[in-house]
C-alpha positions as YAML, in Angstrom:
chain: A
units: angstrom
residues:
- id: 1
  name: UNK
  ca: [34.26, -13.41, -35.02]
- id: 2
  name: UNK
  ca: [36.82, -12.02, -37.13]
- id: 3
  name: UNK
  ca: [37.42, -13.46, -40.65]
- id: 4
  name: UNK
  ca: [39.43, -10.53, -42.71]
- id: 5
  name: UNK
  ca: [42.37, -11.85, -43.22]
- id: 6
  name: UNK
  ca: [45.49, -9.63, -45.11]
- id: 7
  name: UNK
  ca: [48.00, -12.14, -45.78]
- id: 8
  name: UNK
  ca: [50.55, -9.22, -46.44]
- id: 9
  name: UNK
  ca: [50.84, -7.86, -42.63]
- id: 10
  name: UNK
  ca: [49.55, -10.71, -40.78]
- id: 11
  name: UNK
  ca: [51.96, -12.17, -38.23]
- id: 12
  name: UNK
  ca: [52.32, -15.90, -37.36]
- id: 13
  name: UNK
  ca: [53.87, -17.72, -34.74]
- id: 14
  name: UNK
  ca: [54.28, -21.11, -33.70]
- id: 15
  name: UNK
  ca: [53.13, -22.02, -30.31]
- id: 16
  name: UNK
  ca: [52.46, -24.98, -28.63]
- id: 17
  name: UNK
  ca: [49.01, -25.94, -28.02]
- id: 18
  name: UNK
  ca: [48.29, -26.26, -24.58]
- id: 19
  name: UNK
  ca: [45.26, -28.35, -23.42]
- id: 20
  name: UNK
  ca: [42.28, -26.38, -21.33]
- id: 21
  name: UNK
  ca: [40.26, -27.04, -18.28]
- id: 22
  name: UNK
  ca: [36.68, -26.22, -17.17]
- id: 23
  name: UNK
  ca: [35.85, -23.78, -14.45]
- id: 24
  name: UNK
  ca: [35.39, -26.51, -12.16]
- id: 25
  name: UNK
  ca: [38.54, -26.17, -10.02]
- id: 26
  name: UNK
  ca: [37.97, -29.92, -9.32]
- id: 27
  name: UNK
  ca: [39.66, -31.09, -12.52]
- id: 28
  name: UNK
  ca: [42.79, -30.17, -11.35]
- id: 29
  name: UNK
  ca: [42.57, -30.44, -7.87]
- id: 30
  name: UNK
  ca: [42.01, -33.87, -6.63]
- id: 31
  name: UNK
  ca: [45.05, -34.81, -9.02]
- id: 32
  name: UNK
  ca: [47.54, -32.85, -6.86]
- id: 33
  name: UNK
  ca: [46.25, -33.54, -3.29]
- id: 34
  name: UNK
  ca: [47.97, -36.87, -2.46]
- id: 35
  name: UNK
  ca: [51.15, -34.87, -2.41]
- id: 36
  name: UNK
  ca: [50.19, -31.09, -2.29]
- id: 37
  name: UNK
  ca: [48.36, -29.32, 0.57]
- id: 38
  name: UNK
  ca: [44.71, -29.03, -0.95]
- id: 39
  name: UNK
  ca: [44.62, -25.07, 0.07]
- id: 40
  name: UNK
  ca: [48.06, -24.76, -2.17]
- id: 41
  name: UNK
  ca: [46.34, -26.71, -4.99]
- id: 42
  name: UNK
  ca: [43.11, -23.96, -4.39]
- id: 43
  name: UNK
  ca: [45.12, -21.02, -4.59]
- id: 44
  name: UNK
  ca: [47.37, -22.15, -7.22]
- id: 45
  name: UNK
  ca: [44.80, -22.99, -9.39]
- id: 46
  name: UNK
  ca: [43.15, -19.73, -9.13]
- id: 47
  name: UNK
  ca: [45.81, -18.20, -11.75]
- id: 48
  name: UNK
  ca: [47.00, -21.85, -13.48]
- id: 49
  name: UNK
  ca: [45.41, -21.06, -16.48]
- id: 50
  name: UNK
  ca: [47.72, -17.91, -17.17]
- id: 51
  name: UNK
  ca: [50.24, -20.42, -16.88]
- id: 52
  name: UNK
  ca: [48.75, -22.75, -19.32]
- id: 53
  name: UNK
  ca: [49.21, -19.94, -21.86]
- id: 54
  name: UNK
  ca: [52.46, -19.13, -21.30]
- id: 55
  name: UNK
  ca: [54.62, -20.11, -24.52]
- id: 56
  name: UNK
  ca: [51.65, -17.85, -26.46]
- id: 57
  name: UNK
  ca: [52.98, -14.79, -24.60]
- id: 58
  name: UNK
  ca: [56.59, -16.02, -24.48]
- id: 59
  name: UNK
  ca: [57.70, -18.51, -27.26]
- id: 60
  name: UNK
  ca: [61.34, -18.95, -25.13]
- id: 61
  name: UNK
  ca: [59.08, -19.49, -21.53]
- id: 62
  name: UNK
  ca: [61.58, -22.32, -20.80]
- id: 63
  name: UNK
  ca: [64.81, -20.87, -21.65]
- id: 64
  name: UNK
  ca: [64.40, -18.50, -18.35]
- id: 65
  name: UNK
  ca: [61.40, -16.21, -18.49]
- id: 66
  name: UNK
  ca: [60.24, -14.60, -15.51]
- id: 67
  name: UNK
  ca: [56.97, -13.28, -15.36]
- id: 68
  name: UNK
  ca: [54.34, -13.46, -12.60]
- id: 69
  name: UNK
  ca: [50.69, -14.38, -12.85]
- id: 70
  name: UNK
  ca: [49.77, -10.63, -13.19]
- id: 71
  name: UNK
  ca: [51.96, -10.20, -15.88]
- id: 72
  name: UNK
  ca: [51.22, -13.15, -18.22]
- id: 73
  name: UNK
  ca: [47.40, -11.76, -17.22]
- id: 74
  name: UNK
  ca: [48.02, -8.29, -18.50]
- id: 75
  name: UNK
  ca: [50.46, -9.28, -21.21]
- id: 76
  name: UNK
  ca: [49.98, -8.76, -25.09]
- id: 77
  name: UNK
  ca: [50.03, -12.60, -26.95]
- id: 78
  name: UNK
  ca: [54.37, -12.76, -28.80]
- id: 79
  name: UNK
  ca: [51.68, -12.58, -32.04]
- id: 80
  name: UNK
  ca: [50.56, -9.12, -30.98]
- id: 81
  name: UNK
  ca: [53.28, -7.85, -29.68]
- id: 82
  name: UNK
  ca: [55.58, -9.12, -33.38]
- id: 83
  name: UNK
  ca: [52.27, -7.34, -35.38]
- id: 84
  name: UNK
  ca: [53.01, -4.44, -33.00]
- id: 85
  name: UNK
  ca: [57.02, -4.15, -33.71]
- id: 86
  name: UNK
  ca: [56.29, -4.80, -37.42]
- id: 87
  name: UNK
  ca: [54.53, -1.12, -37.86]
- id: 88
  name: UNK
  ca: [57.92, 0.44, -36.52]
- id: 89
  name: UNK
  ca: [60.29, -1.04, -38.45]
- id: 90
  name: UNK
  ca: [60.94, 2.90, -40.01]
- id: 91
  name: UNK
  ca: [61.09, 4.07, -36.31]
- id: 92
  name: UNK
  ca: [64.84, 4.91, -34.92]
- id: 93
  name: UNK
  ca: [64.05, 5.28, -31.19]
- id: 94
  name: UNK
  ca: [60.85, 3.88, -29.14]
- id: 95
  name: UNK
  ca: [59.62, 4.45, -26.21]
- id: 96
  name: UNK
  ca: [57.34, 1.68, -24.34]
- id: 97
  name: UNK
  ca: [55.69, 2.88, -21.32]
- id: 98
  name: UNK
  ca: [54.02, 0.71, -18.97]
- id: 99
  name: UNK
  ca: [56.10, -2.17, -20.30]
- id: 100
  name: UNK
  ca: [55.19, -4.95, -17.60]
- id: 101
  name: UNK
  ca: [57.74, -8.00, -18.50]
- id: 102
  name: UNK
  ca: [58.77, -6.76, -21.58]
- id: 103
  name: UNK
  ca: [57.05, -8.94, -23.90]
- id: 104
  name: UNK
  ca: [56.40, -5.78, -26.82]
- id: 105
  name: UNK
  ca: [59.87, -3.70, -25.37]
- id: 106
  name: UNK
  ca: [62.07, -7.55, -26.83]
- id: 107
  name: UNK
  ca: [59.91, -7.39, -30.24]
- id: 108
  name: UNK
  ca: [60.74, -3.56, -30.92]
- id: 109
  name: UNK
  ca: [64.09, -4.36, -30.15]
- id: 110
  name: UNK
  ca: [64.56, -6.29, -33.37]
- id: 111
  name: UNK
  ca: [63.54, -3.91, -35.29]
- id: 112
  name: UNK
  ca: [64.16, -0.55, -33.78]
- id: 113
  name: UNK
  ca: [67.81, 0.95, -33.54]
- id: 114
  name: UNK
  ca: [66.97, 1.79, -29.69]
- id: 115
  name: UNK
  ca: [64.33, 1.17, -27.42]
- id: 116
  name: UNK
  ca: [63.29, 2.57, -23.83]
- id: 117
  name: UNK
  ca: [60.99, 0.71, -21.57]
- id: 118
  name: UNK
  ca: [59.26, 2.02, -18.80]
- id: 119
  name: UNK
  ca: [57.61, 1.03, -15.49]
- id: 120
  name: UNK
  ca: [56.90, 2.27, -12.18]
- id: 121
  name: UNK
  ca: [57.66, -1.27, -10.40]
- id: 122
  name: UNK
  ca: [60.98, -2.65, -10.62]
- id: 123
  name: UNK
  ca: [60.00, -5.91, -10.23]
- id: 124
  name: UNK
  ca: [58.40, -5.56, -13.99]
- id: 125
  name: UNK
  ca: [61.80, -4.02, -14.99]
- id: 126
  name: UNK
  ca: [63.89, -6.68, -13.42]
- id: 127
  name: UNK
  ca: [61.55, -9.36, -15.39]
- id: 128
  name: UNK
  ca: [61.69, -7.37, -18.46]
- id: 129
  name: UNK
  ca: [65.79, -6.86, -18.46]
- id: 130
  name: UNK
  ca: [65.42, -10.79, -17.37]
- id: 131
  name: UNK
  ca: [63.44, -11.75, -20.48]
- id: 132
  name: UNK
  ca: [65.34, -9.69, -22.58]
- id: 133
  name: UNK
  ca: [68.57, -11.02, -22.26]
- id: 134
  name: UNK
  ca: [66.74, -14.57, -22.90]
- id: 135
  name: UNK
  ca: [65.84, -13.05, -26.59]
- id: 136
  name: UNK
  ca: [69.08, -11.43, -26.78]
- id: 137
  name: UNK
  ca: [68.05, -8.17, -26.97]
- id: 138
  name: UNK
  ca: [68.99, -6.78, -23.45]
- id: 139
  name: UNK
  ca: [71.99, -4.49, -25.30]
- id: 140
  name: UNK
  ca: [69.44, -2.61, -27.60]
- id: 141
  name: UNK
  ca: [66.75, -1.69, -24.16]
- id: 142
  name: UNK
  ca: [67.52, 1.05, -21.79]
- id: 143
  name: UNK
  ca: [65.52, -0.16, -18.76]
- id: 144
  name: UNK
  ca: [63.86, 3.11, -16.78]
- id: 145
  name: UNK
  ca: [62.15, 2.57, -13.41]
- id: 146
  name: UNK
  ca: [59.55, 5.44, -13.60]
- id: 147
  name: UNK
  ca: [56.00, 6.28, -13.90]
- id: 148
  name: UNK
  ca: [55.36, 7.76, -17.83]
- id: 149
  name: UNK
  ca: [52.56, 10.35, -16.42]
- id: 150
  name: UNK
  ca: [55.42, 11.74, -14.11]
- id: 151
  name: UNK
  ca: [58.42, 11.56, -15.98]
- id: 152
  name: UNK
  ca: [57.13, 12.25, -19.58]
- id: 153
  name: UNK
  ca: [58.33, 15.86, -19.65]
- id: 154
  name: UNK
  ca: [61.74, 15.07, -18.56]
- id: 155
  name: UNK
  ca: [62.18, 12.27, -21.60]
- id: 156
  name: UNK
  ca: [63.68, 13.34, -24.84]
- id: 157
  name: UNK
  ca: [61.44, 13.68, -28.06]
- id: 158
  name: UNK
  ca: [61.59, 9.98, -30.02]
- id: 159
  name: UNK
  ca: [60.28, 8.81, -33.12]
- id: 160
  name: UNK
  ca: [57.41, 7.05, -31.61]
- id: 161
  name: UNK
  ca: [55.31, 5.60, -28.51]
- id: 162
  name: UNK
  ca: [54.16, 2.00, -28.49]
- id: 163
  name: UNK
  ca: [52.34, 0.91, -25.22]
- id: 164
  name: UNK
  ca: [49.65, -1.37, -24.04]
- id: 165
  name: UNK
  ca: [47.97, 0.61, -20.81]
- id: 166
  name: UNK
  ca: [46.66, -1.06, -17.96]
- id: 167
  name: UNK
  ca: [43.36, -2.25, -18.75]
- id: 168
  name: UNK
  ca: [42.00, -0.38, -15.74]
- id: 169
  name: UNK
  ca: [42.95, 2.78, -16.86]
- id: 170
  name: UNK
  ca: [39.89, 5.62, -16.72]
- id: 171
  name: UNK
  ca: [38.92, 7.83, -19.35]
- id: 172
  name: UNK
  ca: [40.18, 11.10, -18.23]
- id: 173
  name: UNK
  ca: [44.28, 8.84, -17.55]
- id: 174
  name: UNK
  ca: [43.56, 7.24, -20.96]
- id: 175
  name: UNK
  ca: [43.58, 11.59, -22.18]
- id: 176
  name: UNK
  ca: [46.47, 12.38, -20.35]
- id: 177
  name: UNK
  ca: [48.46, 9.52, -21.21]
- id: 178
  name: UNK
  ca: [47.64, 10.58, -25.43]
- id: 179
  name: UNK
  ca: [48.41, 14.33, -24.42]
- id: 180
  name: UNK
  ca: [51.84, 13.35, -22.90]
- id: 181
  name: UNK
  ca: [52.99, 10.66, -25.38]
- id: 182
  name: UNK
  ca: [52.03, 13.52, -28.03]
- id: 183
  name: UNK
  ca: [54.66, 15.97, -26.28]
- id: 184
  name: UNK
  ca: [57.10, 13.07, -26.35]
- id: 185
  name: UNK
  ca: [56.35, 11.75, -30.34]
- id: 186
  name: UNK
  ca: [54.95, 11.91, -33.16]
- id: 187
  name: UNK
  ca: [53.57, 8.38, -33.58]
- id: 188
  name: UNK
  ca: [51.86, 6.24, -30.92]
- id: 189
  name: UNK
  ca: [50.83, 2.61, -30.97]
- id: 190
  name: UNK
  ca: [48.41, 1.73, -28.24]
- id: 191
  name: UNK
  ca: [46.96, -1.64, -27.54]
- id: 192
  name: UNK
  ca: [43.37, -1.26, -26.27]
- id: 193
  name: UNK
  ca: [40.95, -4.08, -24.68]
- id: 194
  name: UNK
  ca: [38.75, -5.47, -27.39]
- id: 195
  name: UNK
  ca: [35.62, -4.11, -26.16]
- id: 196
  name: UNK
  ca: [37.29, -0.07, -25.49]
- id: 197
  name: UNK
  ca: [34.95, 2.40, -26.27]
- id: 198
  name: UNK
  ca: [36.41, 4.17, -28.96]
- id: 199
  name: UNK
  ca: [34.14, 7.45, -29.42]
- id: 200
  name: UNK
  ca: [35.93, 9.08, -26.67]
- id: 201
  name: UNK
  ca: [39.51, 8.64, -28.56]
- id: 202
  name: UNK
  ca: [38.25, 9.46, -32.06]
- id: 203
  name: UNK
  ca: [36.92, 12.89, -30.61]
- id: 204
  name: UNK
  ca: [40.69, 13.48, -29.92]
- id: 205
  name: UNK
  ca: [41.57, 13.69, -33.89]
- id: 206
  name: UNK
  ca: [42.98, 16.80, -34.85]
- id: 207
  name: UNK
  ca: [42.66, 18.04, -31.13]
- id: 208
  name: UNK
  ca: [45.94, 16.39, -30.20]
- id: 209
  name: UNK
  ca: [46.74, 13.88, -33.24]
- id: 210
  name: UNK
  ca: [45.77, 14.72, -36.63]
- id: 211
  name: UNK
  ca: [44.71, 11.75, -37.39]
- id: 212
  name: UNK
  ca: [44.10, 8.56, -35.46]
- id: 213
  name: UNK
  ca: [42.93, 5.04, -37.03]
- id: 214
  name: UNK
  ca: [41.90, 1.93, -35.50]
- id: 215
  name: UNK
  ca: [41.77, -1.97, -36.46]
- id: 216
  name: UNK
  ca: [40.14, -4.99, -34.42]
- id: 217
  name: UNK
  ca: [42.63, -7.73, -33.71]
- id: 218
  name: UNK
  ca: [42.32, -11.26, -34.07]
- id: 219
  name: UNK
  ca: [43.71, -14.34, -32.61]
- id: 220
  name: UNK
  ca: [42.92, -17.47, -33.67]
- id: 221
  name: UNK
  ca: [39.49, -16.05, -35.30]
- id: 222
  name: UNK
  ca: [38.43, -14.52, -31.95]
- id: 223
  name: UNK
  ca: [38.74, -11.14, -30.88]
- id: 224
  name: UNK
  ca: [41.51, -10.16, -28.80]
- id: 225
  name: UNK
  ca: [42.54, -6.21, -28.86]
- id: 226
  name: UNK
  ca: [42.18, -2.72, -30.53]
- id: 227
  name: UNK
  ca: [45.32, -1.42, -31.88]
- id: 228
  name: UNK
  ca: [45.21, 2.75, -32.38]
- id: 229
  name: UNK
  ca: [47.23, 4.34, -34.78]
- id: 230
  name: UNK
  ca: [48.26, 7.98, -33.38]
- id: 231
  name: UNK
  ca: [50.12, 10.84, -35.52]
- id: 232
  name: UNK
  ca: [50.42, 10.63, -40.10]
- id: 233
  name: UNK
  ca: [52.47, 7.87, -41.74]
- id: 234
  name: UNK
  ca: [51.33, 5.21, -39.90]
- id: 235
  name: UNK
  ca: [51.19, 1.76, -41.84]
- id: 236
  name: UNK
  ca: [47.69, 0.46, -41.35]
- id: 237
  name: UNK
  ca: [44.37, -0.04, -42.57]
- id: 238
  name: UNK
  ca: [41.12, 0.98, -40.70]
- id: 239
  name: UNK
  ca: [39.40, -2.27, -41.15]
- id: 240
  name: UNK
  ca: [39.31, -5.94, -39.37]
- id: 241
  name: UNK
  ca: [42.47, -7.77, -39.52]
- id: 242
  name: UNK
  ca: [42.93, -10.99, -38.64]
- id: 243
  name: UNK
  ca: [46.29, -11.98, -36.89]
- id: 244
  name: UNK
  ca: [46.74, -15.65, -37.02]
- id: 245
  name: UNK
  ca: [48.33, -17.82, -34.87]
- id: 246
  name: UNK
  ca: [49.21, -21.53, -35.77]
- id: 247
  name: UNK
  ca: [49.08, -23.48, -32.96]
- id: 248
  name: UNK
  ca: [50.76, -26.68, -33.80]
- id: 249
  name: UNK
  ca: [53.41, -28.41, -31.36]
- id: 250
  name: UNK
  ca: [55.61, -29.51, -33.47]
- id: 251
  name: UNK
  ca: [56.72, -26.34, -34.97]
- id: 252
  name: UNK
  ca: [58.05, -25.25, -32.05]
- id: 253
  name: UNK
  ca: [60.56, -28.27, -32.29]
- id: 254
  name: UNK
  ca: [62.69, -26.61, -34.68]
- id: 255
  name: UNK
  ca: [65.58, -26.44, -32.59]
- id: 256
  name: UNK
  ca: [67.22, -29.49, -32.39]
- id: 257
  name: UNK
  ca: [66.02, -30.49, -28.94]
- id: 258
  name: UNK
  ca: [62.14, -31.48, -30.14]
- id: 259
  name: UNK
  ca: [62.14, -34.55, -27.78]
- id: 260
  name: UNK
  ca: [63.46, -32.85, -24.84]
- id: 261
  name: UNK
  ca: [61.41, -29.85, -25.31]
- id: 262
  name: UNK
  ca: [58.33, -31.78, -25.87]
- id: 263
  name: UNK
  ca: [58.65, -34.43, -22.63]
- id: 264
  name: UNK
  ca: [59.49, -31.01, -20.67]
- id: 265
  name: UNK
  ca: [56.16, -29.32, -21.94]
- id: 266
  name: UNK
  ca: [54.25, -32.82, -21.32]
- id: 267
  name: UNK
  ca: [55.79, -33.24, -17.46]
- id: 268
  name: UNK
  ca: [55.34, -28.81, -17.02]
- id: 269
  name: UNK
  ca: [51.21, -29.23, -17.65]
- id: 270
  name: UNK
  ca: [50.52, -29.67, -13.62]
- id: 271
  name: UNK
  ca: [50.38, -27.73, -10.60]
- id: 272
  name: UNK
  ca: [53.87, -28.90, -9.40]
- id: 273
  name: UNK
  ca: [56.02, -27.40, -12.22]
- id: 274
  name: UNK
  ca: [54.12, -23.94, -11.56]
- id: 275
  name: UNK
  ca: [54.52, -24.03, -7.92]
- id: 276
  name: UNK
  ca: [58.29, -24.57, -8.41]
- id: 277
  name: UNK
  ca: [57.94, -21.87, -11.76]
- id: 278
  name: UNK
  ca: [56.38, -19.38, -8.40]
- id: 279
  name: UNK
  ca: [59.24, -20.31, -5.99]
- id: 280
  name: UNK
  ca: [62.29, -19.39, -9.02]
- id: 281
  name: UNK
  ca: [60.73, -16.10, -9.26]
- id: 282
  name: UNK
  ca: [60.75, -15.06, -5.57]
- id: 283
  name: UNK
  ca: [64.30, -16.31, -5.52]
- id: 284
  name: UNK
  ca: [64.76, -14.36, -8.54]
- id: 285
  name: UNK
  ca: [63.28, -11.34, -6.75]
- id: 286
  name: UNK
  ca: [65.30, -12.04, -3.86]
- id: 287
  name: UNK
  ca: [68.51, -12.00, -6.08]
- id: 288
  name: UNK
  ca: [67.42, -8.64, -7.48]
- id: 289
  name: UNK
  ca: [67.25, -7.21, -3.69]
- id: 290
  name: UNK
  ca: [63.44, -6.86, -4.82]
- id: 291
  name: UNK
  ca: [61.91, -9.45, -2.15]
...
């Protein structure tokens, strides 16, 4: 448990509070197979949860976000990814490698004067181009379809690096990736898995980056990530912080729309709206010339 709290840098957002299920796939699946094949209902509900926690990684999910189970898996929380963009705010250019559907790439956006996400699958870049335009941000992203660890040399030097690697990325990538970004900035922001075994990156201080901190990130009290600082300057502490995020339905009915938004959340909660949610993406794909 984390209970620092620094009411100076910590982020808030208002999410809706979506309601949980048990492990026992039998919650949700009996409900559903009067009208749904029950192998559909089995597979879908292998990833419905993801779905369940969708306006915590996008607080716009229903104004057109695309993102596929994968990506809302692998995804940094809107609250992370705002904590993240808040440390750049003196940062001209950034560059966001692996950048999946975009969720940090739209929060650097409002901040930074220019920023450059990166992926080697184009379905990722199509989401995040997708997503961005739904924040209205798409004007201030260049999109690149690329792999960082191949086309690092060939970028021009920017005023900073913020990414959030795949989470199965070994020990001797996790070096090359810090060597590269190091050619390519002076600052890097990395989101790391809660539980990364940080020895191995503070033996890289002063070999690559003179001088690297770390803090343990929050979410609702529980433990969620690792940020790493990477190069001088950057604004942080090396202690817990807590990052907390209100989750209260109502305040996400600031808009005008409250009822509407709130009978479409209510009527959303079930295995139909996220079959239909699977089928807009692959006709969004297909669109794209990516299916």
């Amino acid at each position: 448990m984390c209970d620092a709290v620094d009411s100076l840098t910590s982020v808030r957002v208002m999410t809706e509070q979506v309601s949980t299920f048990g492990d026992d796939e039998d919650e949700i699946v009996p409900y559903v197979l009067p009208k749904m094949k029950e192998n559909r209902a089995k597979e879908l509900n292998v990833t419905y949860k993801l779905w369940e926690n969708r306006f915590a990684r996008f607080s716009k999910f229903n104004d057109g976000i695309m993102a596929d189970p994968a990506t809302l898996y692998s995804g940094p929380p809107e609250v992370l990814a705002k904590l993240m963009a808040s440390r750049c705010k003196s940062l001209g250019t950034v560059i966001n490698p692996f950048c999946g559907s975009g969720a940090i790439a739209i929060q650097l956006a409002m901040v930074c004067r220019k920023v450059i996400a990166m992926d080697s699958d184009p379905v990722k870049i199509a989401f995040a181009r997708n997503n961005a335009h739904v924040y209205g941000v798409e004007d201030r992203i260049v999109f690149l379809v690329g792999d960082f660890f191949v086309d690092a040399h060939s970028l021009q030097r920017t005023d900073g690096i913020v990414t959030s690697p795949p989470v199965n990325m070994t020990k001797e990538e996790m070096v090359k990736l810090i060597k590269l970004a190091s050619r390519v900035a002076p600052k890097v922001i990395m989101r790391l898995t809660k539980d990364h075994e940080l020895s191995d990156l503070y033996q890289l201080e002063n070999k690559i980056f003179n001088k690297i901190n770390t803090e343990q990130i929050c979410i609702d009290r529980e433990p969620n990530s690792i940020l790493a600082f990477l190069g001088p300057g950057m604004n942080t502490n090396n202690y817990n912080r807590n990052v907390n995020r209100i989750q209260k339905k109502v305040l996400l009915f600031s808009d005008g729309v409250s009822v509407n938004r709130r009978v479409h959340w209510i009527r959303g909660n079930n295995l139909f709206a996220y079959d239909d949610y699977l089928k807009n993406i692959e006709e969004f794909l297909k669109s794209q010339n990516l299916k």
